[in-house]
N, CA, C and O atoms as a CHARMM CRD file, in Angstrom:
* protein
*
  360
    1    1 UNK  N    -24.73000  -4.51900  15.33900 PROA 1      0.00000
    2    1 UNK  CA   -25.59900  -4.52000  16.48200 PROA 1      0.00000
    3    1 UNK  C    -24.83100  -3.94800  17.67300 PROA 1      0.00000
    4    1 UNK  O    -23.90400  -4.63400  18.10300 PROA 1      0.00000
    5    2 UNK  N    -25.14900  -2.55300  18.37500 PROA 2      0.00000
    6    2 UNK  CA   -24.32100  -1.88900  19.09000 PROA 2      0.00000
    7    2 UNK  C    -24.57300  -3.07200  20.03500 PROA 2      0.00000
    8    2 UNK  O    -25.50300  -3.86500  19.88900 PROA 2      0.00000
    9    3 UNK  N    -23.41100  -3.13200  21.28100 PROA 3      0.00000
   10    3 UNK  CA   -23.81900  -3.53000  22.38000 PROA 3      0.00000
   11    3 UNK  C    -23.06300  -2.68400  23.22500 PROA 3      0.00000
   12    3 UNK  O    -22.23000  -1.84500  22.88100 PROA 3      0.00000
   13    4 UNK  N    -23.65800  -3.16900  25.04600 PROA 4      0.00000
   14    4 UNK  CA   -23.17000  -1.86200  26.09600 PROA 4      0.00000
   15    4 UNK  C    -21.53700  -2.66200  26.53800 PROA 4      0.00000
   16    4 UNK  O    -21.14800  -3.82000  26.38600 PROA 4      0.00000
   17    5 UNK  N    -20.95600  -1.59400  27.05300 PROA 5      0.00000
   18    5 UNK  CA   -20.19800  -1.94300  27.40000 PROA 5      0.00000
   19    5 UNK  C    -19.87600  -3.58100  28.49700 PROA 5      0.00000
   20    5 UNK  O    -18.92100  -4.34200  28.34300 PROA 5      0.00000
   21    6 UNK  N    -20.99900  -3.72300  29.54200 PROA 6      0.00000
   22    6 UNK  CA   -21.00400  -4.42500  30.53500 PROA 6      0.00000
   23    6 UNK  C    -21.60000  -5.95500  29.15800 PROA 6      0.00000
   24    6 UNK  O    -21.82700  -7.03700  29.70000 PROA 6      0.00000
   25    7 UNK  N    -21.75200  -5.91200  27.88400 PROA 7      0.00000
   26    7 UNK  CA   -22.16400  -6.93400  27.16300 PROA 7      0.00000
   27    7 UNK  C    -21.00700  -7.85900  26.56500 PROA 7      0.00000
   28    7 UNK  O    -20.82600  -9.07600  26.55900 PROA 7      0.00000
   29    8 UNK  N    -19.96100  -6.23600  25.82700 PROA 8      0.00000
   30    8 UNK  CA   -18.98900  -6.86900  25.97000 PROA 8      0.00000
   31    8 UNK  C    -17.89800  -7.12500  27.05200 PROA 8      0.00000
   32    8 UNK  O    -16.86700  -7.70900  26.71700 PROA 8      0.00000
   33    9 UNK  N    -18.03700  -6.80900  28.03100 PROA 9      0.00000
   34    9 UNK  CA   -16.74300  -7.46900  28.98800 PROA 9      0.00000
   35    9 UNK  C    -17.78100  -9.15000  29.80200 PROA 9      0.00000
   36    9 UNK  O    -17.25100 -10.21400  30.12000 PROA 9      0.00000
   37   10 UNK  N    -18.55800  -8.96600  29.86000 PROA 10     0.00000
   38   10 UNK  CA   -19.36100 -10.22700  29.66000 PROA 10     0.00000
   39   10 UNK  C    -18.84900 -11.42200  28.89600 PROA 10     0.00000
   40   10 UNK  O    -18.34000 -12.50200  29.19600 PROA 10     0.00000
   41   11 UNK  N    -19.23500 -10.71000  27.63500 PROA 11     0.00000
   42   11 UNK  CA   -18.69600 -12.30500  26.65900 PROA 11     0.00000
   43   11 UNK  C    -17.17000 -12.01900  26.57700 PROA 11     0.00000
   44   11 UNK  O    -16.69300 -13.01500  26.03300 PROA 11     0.00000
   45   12 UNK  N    -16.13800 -11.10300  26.86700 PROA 12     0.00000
   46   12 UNK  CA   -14.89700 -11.38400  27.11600 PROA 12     0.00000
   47   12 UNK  C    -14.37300 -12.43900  28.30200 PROA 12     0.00000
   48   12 UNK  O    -13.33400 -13.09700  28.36200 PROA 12     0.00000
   49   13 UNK  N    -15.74300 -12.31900  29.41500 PROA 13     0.00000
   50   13 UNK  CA   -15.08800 -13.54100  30.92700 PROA 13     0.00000
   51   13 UNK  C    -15.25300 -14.40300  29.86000 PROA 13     0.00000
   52   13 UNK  O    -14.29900 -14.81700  29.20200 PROA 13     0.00000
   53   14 UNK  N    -16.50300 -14.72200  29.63100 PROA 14     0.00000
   54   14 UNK  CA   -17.16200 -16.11400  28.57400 PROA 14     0.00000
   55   14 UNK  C    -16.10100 -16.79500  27.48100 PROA 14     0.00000
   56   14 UNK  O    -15.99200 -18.00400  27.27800 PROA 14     0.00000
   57   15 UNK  N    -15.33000 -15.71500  26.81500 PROA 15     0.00000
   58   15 UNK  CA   -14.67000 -16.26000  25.89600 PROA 15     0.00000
   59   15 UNK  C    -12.64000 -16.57800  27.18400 PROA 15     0.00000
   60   15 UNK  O    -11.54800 -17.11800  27.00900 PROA 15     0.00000
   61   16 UNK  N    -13.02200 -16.16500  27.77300 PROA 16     0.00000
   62   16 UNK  CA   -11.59800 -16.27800  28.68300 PROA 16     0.00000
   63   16 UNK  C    -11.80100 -17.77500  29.63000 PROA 16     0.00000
   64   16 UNK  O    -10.85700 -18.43400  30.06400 PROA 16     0.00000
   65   17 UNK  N    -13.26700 -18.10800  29.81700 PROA 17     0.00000
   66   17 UNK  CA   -13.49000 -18.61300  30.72700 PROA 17     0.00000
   67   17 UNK  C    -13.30400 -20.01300  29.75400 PROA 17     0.00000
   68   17 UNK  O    -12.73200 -21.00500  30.20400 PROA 17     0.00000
   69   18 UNK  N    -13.91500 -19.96200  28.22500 PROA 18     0.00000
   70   18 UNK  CA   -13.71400 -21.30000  27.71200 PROA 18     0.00000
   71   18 UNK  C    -12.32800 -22.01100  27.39600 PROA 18     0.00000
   72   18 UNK  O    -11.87600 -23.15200  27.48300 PROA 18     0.00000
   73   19 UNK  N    -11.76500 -20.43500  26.87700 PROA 19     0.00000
   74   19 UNK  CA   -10.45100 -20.94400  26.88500 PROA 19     0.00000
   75   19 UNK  C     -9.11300 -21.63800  27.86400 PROA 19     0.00000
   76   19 UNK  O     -8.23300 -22.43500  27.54100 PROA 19     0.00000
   77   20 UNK  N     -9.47400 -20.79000  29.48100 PROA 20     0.00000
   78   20 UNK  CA    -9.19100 -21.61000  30.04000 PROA 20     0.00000
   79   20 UNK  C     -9.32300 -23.22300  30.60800 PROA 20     0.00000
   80   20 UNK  O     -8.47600 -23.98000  31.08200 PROA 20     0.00000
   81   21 UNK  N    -10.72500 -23.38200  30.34800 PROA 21     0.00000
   82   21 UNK  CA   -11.08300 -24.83300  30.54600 PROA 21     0.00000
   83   21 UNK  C    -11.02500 -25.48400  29.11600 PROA 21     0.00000
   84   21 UNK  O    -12.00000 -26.22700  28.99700 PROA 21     0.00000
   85   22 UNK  N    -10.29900 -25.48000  28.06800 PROA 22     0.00000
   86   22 UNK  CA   -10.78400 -25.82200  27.15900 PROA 22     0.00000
   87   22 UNK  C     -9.77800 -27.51300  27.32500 PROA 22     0.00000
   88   22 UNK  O     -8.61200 -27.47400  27.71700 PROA 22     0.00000
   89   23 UNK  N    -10.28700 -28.51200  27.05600 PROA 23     0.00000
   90   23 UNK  CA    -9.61600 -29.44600  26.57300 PROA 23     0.00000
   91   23 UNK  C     -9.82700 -30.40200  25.29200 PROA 23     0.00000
   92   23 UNK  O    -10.78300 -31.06500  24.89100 PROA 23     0.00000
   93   24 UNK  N     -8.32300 -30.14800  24.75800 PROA 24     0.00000
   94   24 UNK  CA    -8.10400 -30.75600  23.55200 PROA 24     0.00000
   95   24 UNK  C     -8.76000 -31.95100  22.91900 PROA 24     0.00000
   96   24 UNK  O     -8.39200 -32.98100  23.48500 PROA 24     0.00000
   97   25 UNK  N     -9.56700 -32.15400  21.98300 PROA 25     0.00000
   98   25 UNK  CA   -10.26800 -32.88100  21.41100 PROA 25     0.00000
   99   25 UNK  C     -9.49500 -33.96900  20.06900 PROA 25     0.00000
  100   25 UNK  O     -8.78000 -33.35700  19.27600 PROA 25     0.00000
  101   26 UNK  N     -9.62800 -35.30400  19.87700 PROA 26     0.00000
  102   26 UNK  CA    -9.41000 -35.97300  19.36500 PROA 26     0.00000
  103   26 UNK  C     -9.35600 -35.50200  17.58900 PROA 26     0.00000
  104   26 UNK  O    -10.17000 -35.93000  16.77100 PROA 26     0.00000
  105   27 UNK  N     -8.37100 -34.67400  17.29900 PROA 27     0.00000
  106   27 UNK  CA    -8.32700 -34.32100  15.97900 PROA 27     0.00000
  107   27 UNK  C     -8.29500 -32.74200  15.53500 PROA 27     0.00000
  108   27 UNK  O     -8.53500 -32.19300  14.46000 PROA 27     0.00000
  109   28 UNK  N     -7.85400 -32.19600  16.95000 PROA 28     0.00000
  110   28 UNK  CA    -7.80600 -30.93900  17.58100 PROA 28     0.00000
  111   28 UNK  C     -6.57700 -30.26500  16.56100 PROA 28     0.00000
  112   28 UNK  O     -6.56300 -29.37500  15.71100 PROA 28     0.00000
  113   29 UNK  N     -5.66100 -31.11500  17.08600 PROA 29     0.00000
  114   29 UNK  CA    -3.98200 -31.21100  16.97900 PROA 29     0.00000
  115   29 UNK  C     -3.62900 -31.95700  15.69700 PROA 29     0.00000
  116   29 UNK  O     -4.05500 -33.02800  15.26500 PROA 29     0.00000
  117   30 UNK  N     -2.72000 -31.08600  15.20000 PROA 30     0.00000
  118   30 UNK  CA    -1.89200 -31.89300  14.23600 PROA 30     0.00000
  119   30 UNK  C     -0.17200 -31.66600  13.89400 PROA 30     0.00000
  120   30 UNK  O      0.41800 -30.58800  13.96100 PROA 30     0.00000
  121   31 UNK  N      0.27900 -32.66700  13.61000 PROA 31     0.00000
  122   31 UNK  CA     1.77900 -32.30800  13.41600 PROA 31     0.00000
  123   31 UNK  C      2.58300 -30.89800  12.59900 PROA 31     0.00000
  124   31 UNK  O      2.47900 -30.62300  11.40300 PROA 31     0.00000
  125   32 UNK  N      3.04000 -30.46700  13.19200 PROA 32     0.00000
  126   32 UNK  CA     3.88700 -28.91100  12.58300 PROA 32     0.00000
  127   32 UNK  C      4.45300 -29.26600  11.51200 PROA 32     0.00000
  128   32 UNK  O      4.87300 -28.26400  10.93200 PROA 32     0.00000
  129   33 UNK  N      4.67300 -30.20900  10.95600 PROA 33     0.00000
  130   33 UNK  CA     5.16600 -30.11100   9.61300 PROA 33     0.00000
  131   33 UNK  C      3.67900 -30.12000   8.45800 PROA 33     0.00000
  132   33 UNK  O      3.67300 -29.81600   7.26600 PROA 33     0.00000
  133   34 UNK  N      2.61100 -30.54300   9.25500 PROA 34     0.00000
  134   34 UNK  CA     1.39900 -30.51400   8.37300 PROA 34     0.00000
  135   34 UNK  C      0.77200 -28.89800   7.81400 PROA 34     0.00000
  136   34 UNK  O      0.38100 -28.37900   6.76900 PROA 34     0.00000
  137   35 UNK  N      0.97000 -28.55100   9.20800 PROA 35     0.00000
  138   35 UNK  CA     0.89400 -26.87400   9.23400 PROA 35     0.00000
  139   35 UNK  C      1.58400 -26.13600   8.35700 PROA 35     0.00000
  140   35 UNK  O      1.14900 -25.16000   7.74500 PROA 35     0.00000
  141   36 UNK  N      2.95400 -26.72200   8.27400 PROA 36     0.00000
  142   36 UNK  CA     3.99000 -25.79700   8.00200 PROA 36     0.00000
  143   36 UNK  C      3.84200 -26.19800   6.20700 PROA 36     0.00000
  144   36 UNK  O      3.79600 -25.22800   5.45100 PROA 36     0.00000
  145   37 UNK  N      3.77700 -27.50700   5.63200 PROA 37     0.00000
  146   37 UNK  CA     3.36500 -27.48600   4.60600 PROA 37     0.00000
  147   37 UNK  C      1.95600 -26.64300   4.06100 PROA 37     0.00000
  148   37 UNK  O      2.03300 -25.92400   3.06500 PROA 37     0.00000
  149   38 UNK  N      0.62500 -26.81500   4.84600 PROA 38     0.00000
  150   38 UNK  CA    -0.11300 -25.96100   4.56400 PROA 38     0.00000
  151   38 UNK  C      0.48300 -24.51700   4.32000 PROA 38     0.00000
  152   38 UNK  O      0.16800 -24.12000   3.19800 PROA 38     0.00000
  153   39 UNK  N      0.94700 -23.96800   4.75000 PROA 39     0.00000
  154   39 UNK  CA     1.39900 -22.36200   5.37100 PROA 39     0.00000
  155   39 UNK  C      1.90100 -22.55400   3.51800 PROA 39     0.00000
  156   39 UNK  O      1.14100 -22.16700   2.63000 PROA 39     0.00000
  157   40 UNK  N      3.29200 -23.21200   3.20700 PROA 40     0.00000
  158   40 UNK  CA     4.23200 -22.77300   2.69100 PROA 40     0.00000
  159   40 UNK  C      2.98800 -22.87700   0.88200 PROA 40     0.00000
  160   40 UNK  O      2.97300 -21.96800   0.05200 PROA 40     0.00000
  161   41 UNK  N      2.27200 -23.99000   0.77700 PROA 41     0.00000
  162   41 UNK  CA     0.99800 -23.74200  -0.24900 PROA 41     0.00000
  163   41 UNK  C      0.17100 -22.52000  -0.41600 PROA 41     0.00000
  164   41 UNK  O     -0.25500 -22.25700  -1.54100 PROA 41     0.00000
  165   42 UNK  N     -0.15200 -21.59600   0.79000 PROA 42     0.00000
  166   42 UNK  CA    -0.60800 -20.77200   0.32300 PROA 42     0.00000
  167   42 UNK  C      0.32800 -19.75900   0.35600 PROA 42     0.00000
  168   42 UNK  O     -0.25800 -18.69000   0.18700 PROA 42     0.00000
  169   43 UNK  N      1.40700 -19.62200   0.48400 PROA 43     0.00000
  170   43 UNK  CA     2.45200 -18.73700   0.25200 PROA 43     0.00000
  171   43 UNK  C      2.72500 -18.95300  -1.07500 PROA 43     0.00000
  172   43 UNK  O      3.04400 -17.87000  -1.56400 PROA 43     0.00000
  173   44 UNK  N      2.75000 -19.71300  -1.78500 PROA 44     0.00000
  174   44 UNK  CA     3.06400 -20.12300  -3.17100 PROA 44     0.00000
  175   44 UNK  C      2.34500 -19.91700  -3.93900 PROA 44     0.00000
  176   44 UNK  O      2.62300 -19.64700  -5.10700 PROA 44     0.00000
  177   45 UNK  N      0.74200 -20.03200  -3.24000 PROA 45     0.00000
  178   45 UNK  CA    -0.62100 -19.48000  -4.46900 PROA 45     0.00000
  179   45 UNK  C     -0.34700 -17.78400  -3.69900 PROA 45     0.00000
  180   45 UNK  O     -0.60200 -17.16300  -4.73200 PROA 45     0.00000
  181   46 UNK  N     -0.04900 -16.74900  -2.74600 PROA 46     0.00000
  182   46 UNK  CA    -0.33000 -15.77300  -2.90400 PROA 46     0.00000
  183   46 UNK  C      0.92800 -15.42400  -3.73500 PROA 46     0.00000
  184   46 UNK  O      0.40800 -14.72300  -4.60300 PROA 46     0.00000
  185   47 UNK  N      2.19000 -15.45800  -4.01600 PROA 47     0.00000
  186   47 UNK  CA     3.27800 -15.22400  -4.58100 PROA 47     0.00000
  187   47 UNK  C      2.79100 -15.28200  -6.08800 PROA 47     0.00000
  188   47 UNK  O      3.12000 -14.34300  -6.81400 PROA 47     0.00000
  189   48 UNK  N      2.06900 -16.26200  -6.58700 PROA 48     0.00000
  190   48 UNK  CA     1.81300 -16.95100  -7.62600 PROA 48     0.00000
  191   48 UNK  C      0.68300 -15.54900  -8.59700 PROA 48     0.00000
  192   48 UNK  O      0.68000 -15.08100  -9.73600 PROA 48     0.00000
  193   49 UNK  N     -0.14100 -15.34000  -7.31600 PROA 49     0.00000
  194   49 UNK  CA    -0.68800 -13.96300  -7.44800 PROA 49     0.00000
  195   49 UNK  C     -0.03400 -13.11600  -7.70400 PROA 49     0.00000
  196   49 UNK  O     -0.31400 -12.56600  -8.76900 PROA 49     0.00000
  197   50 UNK  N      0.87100 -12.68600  -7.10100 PROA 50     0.00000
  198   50 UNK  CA     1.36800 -11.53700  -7.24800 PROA 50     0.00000
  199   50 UNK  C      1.98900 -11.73700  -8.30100 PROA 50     0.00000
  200   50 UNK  O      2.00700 -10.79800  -9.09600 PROA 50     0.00000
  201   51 UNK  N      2.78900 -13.15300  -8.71600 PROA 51     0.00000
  202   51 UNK  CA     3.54700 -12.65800 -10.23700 PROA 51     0.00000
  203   51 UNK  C      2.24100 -12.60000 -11.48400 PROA 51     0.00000
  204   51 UNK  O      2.59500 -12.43200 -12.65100 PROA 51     0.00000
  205   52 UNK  N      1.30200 -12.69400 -11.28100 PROA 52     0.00000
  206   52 UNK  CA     0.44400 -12.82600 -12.43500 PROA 52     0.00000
  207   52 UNK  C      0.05800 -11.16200 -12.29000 PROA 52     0.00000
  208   52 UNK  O     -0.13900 -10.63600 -13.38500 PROA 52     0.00000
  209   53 UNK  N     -0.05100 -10.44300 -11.35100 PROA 53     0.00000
  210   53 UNK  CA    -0.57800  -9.51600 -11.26700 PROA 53     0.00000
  211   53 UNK  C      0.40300  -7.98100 -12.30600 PROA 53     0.00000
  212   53 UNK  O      0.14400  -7.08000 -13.10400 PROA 53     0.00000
  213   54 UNK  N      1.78200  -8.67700 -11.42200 PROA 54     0.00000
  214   54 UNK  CA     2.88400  -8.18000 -11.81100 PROA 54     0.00000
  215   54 UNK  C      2.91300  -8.16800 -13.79800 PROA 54     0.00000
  216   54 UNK  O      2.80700  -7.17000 -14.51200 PROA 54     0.00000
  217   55 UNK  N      3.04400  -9.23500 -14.12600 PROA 55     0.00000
  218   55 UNK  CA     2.91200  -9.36200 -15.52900 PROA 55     0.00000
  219   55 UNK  C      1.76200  -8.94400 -16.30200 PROA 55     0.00000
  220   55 UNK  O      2.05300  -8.75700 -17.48300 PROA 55     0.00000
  221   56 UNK  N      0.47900  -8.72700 -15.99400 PROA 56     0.00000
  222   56 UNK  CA    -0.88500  -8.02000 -16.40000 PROA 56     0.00000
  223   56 UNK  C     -0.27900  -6.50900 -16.76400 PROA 56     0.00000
  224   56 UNK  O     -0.48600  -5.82700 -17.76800 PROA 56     0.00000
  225   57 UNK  N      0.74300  -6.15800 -15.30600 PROA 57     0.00000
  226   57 UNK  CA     0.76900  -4.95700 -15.24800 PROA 57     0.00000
  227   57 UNK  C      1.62600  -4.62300 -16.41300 PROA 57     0.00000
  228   57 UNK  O      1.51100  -3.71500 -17.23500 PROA 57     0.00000
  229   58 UNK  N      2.71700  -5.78300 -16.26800 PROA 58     0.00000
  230   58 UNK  CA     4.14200  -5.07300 -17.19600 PROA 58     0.00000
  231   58 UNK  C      3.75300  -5.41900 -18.51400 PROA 58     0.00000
  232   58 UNK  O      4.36100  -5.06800 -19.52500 PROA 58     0.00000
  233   59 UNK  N      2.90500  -5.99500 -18.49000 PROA 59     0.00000
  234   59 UNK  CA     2.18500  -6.43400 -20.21300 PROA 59     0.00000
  235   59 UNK  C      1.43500  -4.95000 -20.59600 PROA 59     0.00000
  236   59 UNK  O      1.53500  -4.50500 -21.73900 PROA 59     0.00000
  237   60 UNK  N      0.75600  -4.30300 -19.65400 PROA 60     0.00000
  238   60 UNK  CA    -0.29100  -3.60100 -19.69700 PROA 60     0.00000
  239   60 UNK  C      0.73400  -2.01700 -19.85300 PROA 60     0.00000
  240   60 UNK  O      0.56000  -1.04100 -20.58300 PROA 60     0.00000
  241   61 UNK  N      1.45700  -2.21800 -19.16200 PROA 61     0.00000
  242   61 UNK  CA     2.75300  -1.19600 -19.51200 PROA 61     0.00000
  243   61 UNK  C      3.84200  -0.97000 -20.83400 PROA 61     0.00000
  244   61 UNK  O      4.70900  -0.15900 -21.16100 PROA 61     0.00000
  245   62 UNK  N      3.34500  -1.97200 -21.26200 PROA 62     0.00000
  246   62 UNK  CA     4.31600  -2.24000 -22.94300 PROA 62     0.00000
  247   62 UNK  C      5.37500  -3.18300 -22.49600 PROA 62     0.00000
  248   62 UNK  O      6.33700  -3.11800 -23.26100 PROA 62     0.00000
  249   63 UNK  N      5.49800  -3.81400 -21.78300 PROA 63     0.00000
  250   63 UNK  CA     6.80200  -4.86100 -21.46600 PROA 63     0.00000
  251   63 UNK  C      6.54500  -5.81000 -22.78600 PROA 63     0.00000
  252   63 UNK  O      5.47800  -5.81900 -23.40100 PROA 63     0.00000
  253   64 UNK  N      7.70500  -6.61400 -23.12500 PROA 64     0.00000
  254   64 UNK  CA     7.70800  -7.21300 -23.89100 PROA 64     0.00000
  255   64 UNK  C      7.72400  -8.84100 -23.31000 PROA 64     0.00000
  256   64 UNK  O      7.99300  -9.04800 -22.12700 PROA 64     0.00000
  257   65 UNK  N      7.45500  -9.80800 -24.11500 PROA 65     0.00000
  258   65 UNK  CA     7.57500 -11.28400 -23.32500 PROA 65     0.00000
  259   65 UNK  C      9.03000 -11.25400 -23.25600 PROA 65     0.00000
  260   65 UNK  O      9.38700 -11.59100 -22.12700 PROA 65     0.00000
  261   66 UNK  N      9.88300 -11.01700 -23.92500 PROA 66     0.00000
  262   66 UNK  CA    11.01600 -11.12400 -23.49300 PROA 66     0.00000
  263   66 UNK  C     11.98000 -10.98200 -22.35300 PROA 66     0.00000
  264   66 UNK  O     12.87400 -11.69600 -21.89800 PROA 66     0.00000
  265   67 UNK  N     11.31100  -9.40500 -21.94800 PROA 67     0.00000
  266   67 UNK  CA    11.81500  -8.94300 -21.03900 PROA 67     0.00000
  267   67 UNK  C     10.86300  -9.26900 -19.78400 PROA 67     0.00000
  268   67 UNK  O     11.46500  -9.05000 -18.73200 PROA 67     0.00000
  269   68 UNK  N      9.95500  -9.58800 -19.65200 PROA 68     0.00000
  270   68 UNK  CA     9.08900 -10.86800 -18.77400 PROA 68     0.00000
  271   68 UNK  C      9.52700 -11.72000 -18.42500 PROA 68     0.00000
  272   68 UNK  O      9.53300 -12.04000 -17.23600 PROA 68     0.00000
  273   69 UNK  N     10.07200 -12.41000 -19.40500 PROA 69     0.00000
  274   69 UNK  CA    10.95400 -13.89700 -19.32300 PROA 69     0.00000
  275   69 UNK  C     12.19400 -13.17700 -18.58800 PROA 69     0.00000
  276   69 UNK  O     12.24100 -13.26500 -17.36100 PROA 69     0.00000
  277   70 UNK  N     12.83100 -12.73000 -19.02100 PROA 70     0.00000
  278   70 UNK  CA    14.09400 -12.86400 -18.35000 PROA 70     0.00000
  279   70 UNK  C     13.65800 -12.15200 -17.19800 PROA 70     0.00000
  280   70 UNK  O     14.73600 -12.33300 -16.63200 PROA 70     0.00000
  281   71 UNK  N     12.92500 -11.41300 -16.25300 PROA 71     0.00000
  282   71 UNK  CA    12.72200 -11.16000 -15.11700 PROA 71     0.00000
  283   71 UNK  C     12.32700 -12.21500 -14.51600 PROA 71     0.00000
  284   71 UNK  O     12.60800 -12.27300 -13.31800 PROA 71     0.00000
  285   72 UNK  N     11.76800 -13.06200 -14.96500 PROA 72     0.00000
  286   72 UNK  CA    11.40700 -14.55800 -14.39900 PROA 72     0.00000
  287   72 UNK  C     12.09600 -15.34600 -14.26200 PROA 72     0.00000
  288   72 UNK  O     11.92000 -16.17500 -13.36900 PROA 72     0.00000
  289   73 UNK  N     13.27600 -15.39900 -15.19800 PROA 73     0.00000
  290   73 UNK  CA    14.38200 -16.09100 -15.36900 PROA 73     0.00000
  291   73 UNK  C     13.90900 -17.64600 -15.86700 PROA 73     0.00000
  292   73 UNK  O     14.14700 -18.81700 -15.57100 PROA 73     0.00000
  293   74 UNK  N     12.90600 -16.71000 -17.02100 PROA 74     0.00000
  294   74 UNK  CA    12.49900 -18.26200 -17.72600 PROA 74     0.00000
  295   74 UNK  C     13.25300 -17.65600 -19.73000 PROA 74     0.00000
  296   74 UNK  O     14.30300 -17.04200 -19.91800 PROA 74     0.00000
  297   75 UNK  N     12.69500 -17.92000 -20.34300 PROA 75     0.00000
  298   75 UNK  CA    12.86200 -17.68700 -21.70900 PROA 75     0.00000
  299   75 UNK  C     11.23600 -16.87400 -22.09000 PROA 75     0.00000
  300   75 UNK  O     10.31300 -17.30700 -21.40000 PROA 75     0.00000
  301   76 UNK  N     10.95500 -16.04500 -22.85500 PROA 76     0.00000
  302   76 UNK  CA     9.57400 -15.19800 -23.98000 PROA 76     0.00000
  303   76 UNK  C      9.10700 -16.25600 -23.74700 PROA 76     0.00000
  304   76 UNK  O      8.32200 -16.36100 -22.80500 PROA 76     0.00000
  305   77 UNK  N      9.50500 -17.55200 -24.67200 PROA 77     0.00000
  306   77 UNK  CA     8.00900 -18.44800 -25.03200 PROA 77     0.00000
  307   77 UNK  C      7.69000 -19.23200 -23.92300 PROA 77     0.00000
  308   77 UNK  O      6.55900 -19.71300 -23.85400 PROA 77     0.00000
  309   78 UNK  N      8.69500 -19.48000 -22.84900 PROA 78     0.00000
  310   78 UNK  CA     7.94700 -20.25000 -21.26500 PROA 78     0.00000
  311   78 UNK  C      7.09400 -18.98200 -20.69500 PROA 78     0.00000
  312   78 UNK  O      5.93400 -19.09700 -20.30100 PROA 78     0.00000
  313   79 UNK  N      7.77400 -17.84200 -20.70500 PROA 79     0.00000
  314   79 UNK  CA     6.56500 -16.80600 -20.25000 PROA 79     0.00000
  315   79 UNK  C      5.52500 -16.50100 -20.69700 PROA 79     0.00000
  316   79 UNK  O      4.56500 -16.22700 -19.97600 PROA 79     0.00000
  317   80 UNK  N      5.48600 -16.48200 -22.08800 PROA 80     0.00000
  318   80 UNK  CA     3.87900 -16.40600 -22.77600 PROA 80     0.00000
  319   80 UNK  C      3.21800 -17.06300 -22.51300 PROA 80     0.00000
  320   80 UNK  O      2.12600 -16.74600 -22.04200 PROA 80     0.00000
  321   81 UNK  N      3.65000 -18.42100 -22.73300 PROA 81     0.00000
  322   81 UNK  CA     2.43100 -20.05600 -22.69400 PROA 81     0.00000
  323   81 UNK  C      2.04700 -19.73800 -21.65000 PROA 81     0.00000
  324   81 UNK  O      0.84100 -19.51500 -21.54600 PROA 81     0.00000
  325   82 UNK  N      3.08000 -19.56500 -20.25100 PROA 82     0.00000
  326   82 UNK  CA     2.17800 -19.06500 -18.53100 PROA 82     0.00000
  327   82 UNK  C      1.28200 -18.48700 -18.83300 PROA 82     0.00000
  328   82 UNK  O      0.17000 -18.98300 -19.01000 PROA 82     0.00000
  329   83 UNK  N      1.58300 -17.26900 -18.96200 PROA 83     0.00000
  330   83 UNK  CA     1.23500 -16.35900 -18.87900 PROA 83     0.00000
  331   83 UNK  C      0.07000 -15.44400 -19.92100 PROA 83     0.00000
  332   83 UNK  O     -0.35700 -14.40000 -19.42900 PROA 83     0.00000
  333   84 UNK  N     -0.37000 -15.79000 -21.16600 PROA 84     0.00000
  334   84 UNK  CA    -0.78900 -14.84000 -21.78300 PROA 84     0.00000
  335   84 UNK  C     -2.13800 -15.73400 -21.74400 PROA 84     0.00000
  336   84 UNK  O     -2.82000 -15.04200 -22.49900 PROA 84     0.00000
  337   85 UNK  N     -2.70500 -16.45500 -21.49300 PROA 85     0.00000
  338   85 UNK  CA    -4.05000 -16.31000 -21.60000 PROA 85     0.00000
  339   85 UNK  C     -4.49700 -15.73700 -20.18700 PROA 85     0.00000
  340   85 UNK  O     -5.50300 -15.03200 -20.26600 PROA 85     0.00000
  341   86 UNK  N     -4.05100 -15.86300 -19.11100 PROA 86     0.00000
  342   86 UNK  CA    -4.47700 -14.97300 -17.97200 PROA 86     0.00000
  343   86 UNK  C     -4.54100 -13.50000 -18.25900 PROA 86     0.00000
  344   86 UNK  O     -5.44500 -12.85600 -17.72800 PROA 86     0.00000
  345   87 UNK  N     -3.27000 -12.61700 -19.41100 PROA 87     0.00000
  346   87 UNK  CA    -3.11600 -11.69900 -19.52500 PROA 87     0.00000
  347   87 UNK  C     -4.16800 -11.52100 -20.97500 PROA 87     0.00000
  348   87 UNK  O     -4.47300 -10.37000 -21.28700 PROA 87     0.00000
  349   88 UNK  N     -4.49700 -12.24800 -21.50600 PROA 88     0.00000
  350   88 UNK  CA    -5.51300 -11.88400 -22.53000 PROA 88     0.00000
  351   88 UNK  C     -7.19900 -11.85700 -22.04900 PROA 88     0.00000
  352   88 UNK  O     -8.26100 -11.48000 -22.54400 PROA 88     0.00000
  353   89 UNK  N     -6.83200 -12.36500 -21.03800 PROA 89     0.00000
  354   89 UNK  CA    -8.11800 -12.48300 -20.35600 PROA 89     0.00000
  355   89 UNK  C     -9.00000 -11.84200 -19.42200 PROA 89     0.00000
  356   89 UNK  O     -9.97900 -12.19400 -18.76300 PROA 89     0.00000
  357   90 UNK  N     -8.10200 -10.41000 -19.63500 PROA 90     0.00000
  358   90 UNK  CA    -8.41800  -9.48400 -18.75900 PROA 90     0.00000
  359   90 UNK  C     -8.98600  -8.06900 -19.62000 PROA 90     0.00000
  360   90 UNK  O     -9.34100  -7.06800 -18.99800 PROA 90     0.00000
């Protein structure tokens, strides 16, 4: 939905104007280590991604579980069990 220029510097006072008056609400705030645990969970599911993606690929490339495993620095058969029904499943 185009809008004119004078629409948006409008809702820019509007959004400047709430933020300056804004005061903090009962459940607003929470402790930085709550955050920081959140943060470090989805760093672990996108990582988690990427090694599954990674192994689709190197499966899909002729890699062997072996050589999977030891890039993982697990053993073939801890990397298969992970790993191969996600990779069969594609």
């Amino acid at each position: 939905m185009p809008r004119s220029i004078q629409e948006i510097l409008d809702h820019a006072d509007e959004l400047a104007e709430r933020f300056e008056n804004y005061e903090p609400a009962d459940g607003d705030e929470r402790p930085v280590e709550e955050y920081m645990l959140e943060r470090a969970a989805l760093d672990r599911a996108r990582s988690e991604r990427q090694v599954i993606d990674a192994v689709i690929a190197a499966r899909a490339a002729g890699a062997s579980w072996q050589k999977i495993g030891r890039l993982l620095g697990t053993s073939a058969q801890a990397a298969q069990q992970r790993y191969a029904s996600v990779v069969e499943s594609i």
